[in-house]
C-alpha positions in Angstrom: 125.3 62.5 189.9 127.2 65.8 188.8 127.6 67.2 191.7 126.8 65.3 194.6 123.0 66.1 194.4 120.2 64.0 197.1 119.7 61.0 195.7 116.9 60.4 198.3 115.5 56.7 197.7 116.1 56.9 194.0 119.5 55.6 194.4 120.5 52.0 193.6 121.1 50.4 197.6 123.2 48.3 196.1 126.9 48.5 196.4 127.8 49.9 193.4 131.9 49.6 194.3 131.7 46.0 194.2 130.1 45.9 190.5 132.6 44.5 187.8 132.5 44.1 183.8 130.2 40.8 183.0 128.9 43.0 179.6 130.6 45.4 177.7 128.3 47.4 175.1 129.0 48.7 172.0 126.9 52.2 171.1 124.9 53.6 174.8 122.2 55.9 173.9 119.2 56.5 174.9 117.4 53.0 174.3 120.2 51.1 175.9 119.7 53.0 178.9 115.9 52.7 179.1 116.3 48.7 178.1 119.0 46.6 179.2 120.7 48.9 181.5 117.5 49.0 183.5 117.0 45.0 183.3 120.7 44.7 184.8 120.0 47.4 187.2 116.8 45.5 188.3 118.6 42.1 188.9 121.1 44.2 191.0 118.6 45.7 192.9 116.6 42.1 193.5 120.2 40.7 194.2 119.5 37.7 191.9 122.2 35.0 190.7 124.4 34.9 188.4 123.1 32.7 185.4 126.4 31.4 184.7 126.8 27.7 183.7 129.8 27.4 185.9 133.1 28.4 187.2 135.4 26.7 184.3 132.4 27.9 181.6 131.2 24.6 181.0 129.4 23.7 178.0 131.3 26.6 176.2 133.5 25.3 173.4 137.7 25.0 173.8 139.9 27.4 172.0 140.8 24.6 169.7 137.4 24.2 168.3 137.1 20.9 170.0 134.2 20.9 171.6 135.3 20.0 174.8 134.9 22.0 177.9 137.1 24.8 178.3 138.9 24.8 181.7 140.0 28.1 181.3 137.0 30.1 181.7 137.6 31.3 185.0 135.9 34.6 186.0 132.2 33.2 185.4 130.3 35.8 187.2 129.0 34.6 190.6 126.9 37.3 191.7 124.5 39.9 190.1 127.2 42.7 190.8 129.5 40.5 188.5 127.2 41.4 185.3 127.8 45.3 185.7 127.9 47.1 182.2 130.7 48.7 180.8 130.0 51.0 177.8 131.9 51.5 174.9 131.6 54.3 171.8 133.9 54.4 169.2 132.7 57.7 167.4 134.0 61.6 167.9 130.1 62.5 168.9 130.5 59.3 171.7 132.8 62.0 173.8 129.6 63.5 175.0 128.0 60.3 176.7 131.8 59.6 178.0 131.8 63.3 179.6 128.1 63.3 180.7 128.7 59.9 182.6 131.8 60.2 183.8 130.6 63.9 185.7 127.8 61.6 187.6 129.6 58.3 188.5 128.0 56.6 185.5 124.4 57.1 186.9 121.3 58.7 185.3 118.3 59.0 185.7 115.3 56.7 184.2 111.8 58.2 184.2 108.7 56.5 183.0 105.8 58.8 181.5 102.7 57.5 181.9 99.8 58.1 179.7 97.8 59.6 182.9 100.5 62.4 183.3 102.4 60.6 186.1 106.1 60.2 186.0 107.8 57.3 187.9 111.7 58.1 188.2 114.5 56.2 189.4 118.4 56.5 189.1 120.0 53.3 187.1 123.2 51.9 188.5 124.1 49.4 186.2 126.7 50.9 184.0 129.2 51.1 186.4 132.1 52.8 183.6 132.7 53.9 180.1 135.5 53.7 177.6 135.7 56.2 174.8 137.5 54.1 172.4 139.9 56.7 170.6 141.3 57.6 173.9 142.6 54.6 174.6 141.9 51.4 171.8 143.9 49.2 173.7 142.0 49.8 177.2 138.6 48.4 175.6 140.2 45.7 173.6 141.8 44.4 176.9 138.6 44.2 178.7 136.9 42.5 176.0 139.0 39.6 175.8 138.8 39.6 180.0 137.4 36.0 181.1 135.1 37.8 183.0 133.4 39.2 180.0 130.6 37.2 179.1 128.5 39.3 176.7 129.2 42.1 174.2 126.3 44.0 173.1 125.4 45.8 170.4 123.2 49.4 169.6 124.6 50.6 166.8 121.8 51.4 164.6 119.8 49.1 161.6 122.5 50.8 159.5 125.3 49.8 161.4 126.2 47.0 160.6 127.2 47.0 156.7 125.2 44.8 155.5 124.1 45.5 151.4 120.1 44.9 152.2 119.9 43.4 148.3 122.1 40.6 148.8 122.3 40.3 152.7 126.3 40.3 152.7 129.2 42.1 154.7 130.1 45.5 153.1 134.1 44.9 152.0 134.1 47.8 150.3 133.5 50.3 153.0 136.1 52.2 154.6 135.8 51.1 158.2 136.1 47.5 156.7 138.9 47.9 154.8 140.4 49.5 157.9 139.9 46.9 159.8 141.1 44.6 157.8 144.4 46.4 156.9 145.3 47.2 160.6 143.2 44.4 162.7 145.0 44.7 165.8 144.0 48.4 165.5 140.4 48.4 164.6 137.9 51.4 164.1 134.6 49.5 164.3 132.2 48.0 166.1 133.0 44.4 164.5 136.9 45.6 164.1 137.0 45.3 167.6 134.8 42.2 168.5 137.0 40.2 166.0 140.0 41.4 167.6 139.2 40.6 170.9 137.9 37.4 170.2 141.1 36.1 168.6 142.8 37.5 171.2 140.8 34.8 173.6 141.2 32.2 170.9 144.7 32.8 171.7 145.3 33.1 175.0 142.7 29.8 175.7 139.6 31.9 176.9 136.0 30.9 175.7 134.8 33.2 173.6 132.3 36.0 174.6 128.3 36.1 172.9 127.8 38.7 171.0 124.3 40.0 171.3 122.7 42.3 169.1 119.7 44.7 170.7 119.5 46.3 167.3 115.9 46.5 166.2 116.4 44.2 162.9 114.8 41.6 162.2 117.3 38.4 162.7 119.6 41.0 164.7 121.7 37.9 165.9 122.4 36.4 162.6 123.0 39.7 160.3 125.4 40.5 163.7 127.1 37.2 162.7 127.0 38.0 158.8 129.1 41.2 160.1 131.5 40.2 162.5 132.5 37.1 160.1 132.5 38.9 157.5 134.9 41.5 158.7 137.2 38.3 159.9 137.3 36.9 156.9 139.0 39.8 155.1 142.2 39.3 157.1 141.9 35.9 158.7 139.7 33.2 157.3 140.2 31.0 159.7 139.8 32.9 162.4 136.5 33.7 160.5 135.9 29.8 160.2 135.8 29.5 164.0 134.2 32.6 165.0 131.1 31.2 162.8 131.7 27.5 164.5 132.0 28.7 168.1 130.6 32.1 168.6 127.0 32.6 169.7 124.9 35.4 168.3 121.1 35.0 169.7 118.1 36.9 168.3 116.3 38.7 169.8 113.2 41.3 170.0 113.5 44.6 171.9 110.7 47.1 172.3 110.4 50.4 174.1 109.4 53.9 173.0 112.2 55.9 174.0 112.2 59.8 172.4 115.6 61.4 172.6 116.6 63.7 175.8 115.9 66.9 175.5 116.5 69.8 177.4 113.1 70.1 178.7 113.8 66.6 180.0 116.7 68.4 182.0 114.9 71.2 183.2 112.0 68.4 184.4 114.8 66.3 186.3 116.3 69.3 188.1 112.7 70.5 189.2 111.1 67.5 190.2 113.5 65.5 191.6 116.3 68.3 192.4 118.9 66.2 190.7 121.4 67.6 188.0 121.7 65.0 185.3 123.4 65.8 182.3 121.5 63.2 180.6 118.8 61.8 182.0 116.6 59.3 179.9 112.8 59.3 179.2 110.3 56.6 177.7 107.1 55.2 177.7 106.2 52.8 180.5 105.9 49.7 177.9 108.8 47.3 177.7 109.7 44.0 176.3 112.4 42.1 175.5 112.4 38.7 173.9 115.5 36.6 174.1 116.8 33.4 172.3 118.7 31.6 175.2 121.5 30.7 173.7 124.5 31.8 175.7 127.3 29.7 176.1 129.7 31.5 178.5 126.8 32.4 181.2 124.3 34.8 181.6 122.2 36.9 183.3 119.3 35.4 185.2 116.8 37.4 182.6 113.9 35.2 182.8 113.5 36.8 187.1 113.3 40.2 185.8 110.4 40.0 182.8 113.2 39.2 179.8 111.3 36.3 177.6 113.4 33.6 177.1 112.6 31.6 174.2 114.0 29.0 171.5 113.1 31.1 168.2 112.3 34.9 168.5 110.9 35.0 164.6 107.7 35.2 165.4 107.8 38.2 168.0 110.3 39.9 166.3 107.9 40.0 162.7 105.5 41.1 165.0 106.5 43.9 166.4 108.5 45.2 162.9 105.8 44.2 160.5 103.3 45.9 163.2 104.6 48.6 165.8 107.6 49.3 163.7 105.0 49.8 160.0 102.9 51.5 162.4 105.7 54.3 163.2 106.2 54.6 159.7 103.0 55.3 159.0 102.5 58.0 161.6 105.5 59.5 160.5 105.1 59.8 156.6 101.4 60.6 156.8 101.7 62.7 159.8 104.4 65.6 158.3 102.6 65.6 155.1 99.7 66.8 157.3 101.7 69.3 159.1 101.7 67.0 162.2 105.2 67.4 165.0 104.6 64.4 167.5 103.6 60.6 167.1 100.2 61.0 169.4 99.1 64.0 167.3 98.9 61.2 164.5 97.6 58.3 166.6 95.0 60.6 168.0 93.7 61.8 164.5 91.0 59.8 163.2 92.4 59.4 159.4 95.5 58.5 160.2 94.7 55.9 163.1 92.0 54.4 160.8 94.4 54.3 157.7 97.3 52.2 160.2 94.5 50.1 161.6 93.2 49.1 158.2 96.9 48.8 157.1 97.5 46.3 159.5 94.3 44.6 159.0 94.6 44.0 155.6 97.8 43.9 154.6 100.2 43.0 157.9 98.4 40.7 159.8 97.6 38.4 156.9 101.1 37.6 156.7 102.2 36.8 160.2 103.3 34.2 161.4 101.1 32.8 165.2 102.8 34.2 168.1 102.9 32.1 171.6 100.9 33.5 174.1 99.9 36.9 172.2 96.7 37.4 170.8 97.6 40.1 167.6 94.4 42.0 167.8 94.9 42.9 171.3 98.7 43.5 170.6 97.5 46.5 168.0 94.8 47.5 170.6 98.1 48.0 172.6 100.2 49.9 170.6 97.8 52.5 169.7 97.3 52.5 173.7 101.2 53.2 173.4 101.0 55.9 170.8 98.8 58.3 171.7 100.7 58.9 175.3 101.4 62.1 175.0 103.4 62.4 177.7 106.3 60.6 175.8 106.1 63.8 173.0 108.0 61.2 170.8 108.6 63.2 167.2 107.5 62.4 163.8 111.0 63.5 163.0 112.8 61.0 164.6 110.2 58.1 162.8 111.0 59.3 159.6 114.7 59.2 160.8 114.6 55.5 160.3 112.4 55.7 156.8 115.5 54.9 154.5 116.8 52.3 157.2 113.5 51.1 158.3 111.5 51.2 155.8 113.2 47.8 153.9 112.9 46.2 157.2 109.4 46.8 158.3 106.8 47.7 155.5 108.4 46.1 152.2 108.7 43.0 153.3 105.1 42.4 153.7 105.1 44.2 150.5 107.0 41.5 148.8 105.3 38.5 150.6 101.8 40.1 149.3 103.2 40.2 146.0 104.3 36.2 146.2 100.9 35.4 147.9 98.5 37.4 145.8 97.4 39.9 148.6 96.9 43.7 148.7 99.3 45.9 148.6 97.9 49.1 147.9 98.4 50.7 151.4 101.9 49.5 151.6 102.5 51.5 147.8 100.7 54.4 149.3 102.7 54.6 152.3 106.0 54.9 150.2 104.1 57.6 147.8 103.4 59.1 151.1 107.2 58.8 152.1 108.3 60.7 148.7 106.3 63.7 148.4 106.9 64.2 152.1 110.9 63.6 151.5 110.3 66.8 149.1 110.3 69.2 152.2 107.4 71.2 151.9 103.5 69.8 153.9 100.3 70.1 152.5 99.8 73.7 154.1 103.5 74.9 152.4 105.1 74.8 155.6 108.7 73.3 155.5 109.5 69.7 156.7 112.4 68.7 158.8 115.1 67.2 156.5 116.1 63.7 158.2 117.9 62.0 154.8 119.6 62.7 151.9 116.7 61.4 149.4 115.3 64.7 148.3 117.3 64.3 144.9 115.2 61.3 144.0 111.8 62.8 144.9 112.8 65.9 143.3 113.7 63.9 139.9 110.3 62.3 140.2 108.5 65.8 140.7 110.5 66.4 137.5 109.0 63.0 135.7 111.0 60.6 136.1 108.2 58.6 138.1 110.5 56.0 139.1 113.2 57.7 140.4 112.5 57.6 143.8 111.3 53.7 143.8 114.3 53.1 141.8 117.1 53.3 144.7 117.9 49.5 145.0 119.3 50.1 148.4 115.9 50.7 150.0 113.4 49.4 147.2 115.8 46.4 146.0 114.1 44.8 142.3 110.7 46.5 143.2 110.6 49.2 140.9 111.1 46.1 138.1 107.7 44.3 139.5 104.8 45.4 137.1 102.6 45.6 140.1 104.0 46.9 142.6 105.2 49.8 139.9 101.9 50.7 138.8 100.4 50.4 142.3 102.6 53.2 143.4 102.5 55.3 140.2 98.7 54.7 141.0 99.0 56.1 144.2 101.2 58.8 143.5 98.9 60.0 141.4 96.2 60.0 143.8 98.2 61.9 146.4 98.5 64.5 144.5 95.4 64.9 142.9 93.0 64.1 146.0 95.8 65.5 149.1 97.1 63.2 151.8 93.6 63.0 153.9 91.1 62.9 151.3 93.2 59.9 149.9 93.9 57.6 153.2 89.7 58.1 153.6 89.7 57.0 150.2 91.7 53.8 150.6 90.1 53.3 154.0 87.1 53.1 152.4 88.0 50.7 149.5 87.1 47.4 150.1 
């Protein structure tokens, strides 16, 4: 840590020293660090295997595209110390992670808040070095297309990626994408630099890498494809053409409240463990992680240290967006328009939990598809468990963060499926009527509202009568401004809102059976 403070028994007993690169990752923040860094850091501590198929990466197809076994895979990772993490960020705010790491040997500290007030700390190992890309652009592309990288992950946000959400394809148009395809050997991005290193191993004979999105998206692996293809395919179609042949890009669910550091959390590191952490990490004590195994060049043993390997992760992953996800929206939109700061003042008030509850009831659930092993009910019982910690002080803000991004992801959808199946979807409209008027900046009580996106333009047009305007943004709302029901549904609730006020409407809708 920053200056050689008493780790005590919190430190890994493992030998860090002898840890090399089995994953590099694109984008650490704070989710990372409470999710996959702390799965790898557990393996290292348990001293598990390796999970690799074999020394020569057997199984993995050759650089030709044959099929065959590639015999130059050497590097397969042999021990856990052999799937250490090395991190990667490619933007000017990324410095700061690279400075706060590098001042503490790559360590932090991990500390789950339970609901009861306890706090269970521990100092995460796993990340064993960092690469802030515009320092050196060569340094990470050279380790990526290392044999001994097996994995390159992926947390850059549900709008990192580029994809248009109407038609599901690759952004071309965007700057970082024409970048990348002008200089490729000199990429900017995320998927500039996985395409470059992978041809580089195409080259040089080296199975190629998985590339695993921990993005919370539904069908993370394949929209991960649709962008890394896509960005190949602007300067080399054929490197495209294998990259969609012989790359593996599993799906996968991720789940685990993690509220952003603040510096409270600091203060609460340096006083209760003594430990000076520049940034420490803090989340709820609730993880899980569900995992298509599809990993060609080796993996992690994850299935020893509570990762879910399965052979399709749609179910879980509609799951937990169409629930938890919905959920969080809810809290948030309903919650500022109420005045509300943190996600367990919502969950604890009465109107609001009934309001998500009957939400998810009625409109949700119906639409699911069955999930191995989970009983639904119980898995909502769970999340409101979940919610109302308030020992995780996780803002309303930072929901409503993800309303333009999230939003299309986790409550229209089972807008639009209700719409093809003839079921409800007045709560859904009422949610996004919610969303606008709070977009407006200003609570029921007149009190200002954080600003977390650039759509007050088209709630203000809308307060101004255009009544569409704010429905009308095909990147979020796609053709659903154009569906006669879903259009008066929301004009409907709109109405209502402001008429009746944000509680006196959810106990009307509540209440209307």
């Amino acid at each position: 840590m920053p200056t050689t403070p008493d780790l005590s028994t919190l430190a890994p007993a493992y030998d860090r020293s002898a840890i090399t690169t089995g994953i590099v990752h694109i984008g650490v923040g704070g989710f990372h660090r409470a999710h996959q860094a702390m799965y790898i850091d557990r393996l290292m501590r348990e001293g598990l295997g390796s999970g690799a198929p074999d020394s020569t990466g057997s199984g993995a197809p050759d650089s030709t595209g044959s099929g065959a076994p590639d015999s130059t895979g050497s590097g397969a990772p042999s021990t856990c110390l052999d799937w250490g993490i090395c991190g990667v960020g490619l933007l000017p705010g990324d410095a700061r992670m690279r400075d706060a790491l590098a001042s503490q040997d790559h360590t932090y500290t991990l500390t789950l808040k339970h609901s009861d007030g306890h706090h269970e700390s521990t100092v995460i190992g796993s990340i064993h070095d960092y690469l802030f890309a515009p320092d050196d652009p060569q340094a990470v592309l050279r380790l990526m297309a290392e044999p001994a990288t097996r994995i390159v992950s992926l947390t850059v946000t549900e709008g990192g990626y580029n994809i248009d959400d109407a038609t599901g394809a690759f952004r071309t148009e965007s700057d970082g994408a024409r970048h990348d395809a002008a200089h490729p050997h000199e990429p900017s991005t995320a998927f500039g630099y996985i395409v470059e290193a992978l041809r580089r191993r195409r080259e040089a004979g080296i199975i190629p890498f998985t590339v695993m999105s921990c993005d919370n998206l539904p069908g993370n692996g394949r929209i991960a494809r649709t962008a890394v293809v896509g960005q190949a395919a602007m300067s080399d179609p054929a490197l495209a053409t294998w990259i969609d042949e012989h790359v593996s890009f599993p799906n996968c669910m991720v789940d685990r409240i993690t509220p952003q550091t603040t510096p409270e959390d600091i203060a609460e590191v340096r006083s209760e463990l003594g430990i000076e952490d520049a940034w420490p990490v803090v989340c709820e004590p609730f993880t899980q992680w569900v995992l298509e195994d599809d990993f060609p060049a080796g993996r992690p043993p994850y299935e020893e240290v509570g990762v879910q390997m399965v052979d399709d992760v749609v179910p879980y992953e509609l799951m937990k967006l169409r629930l938890l996800n919905a959920s969080h929206q809810g809290l948030g939109h309903w919650g500022r328009l109420l005045g509300m700061t943190y996600g367990h003042e919502a969950a604890a008030d009465d109107d609001i939990a009934t309001w998500v509850r009957t939400y998810l009831e009625r409109e949700a659930l119906p639409r699911l598809l069955p999930v191995p092993g989970i009983d639904l009910a119980e898995y909502v019982d769970t999340l409101f468990e979940r919610f109302t910690n308030a020992s995780i002080a996780d803002t309303l803000e930072r929901l409503a963060f993800f309303g333009p991004s999230g939003m299309p992801k986790f409550v229209l959808p089972t807008v639009r499926d209700n719409l093809a199946a003839g079921g409800s979807i007045r709560l859904g409209a009422a949610l996004c009527a919610a969303w606008s008027l709070g977009v407006l900046g200003t609570d029921e009580n007149g009190r200002p509202i954080p600003r977390v996106d650039d759509l007050r333009p088209l709630a203000e047009r809308q307060e101004a009568g255009d009544e569409t305007a704010f429905i009308a943004d095909e990147e979020i709302f796609g053709d659903l401004a154009e569906n006669e029901s879903f259009r008066t549904t929301y004009l409907e609730e709109l109405a209502a809102l402001r008429s009746q006020g944000a509680r006196a409407r959810m106990r009307a809708l509540v209440a209307d059976v």
